[in-house]
C-alpha positions as CSV (number, residue, x, y, z in Angstrom):
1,X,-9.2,13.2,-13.0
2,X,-5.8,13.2,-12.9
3,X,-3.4,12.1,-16.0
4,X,0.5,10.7,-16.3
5,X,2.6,7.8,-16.0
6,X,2.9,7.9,-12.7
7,X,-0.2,8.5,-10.5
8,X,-1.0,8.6,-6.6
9,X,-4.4,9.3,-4.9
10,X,-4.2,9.4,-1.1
11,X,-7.9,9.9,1.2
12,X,-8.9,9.7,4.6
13,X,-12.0,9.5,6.3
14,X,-13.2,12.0,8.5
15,X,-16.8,11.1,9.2
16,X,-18.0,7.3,8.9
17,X,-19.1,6.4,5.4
18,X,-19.0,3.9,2.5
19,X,-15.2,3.4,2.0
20,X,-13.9,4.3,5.3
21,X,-14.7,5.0,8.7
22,X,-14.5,8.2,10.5
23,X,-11.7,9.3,12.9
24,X,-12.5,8.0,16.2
25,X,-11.0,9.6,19.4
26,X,-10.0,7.5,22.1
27,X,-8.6,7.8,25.6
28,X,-4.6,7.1,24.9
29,X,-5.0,6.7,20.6
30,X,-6.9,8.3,17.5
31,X,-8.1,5.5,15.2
32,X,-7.9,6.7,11.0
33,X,-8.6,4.5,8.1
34,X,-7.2,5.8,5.0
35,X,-6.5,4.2,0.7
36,X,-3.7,4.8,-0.9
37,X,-3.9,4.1,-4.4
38,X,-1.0,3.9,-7.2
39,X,-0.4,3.8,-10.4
40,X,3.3,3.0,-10.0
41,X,2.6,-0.7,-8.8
42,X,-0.9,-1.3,-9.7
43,X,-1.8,-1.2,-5.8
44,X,-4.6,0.1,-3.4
45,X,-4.0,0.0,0.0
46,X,-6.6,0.2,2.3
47,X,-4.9,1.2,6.3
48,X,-5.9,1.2,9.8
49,X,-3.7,3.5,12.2
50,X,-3.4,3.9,15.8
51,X,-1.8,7.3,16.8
52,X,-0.7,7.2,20.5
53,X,-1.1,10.3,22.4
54,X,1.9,11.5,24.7
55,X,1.8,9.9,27.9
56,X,-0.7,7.1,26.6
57,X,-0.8,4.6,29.4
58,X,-2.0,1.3,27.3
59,X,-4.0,1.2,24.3
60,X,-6.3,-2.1,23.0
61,X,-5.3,-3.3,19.4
């Protein structure tokens, strides 16, 4: 456990599971989920990302 006023827990998953799913590798993009949580503002945040690979020529949102 961590302890202070100000607080910040970052994950990401790597295999599919309960709380997020796993990195998925696609032709132009790599799909991640992540959940940043915070103290600072009272706020979880869970995220979706698409990283484009050089030279991607489309990708499907």
């Amino acid at each position: 456990m961590a302890s202070g006023e100000n607080v910040v827990f970052a994950g990401s998953g790597i295999t599919d599971g309960l709380l997020f799913d796993g990195v998925k590798f696609e032709r132009d993009c790599v799909r991640t989920s992540s959940l940043v949580i915070s103290t600072l503002d009272s706020t979880a945040r869970f995220t979706n990302t698409v990283h484009i690979k050089d030279g991607a020529k489309s990708i499907s949102l």
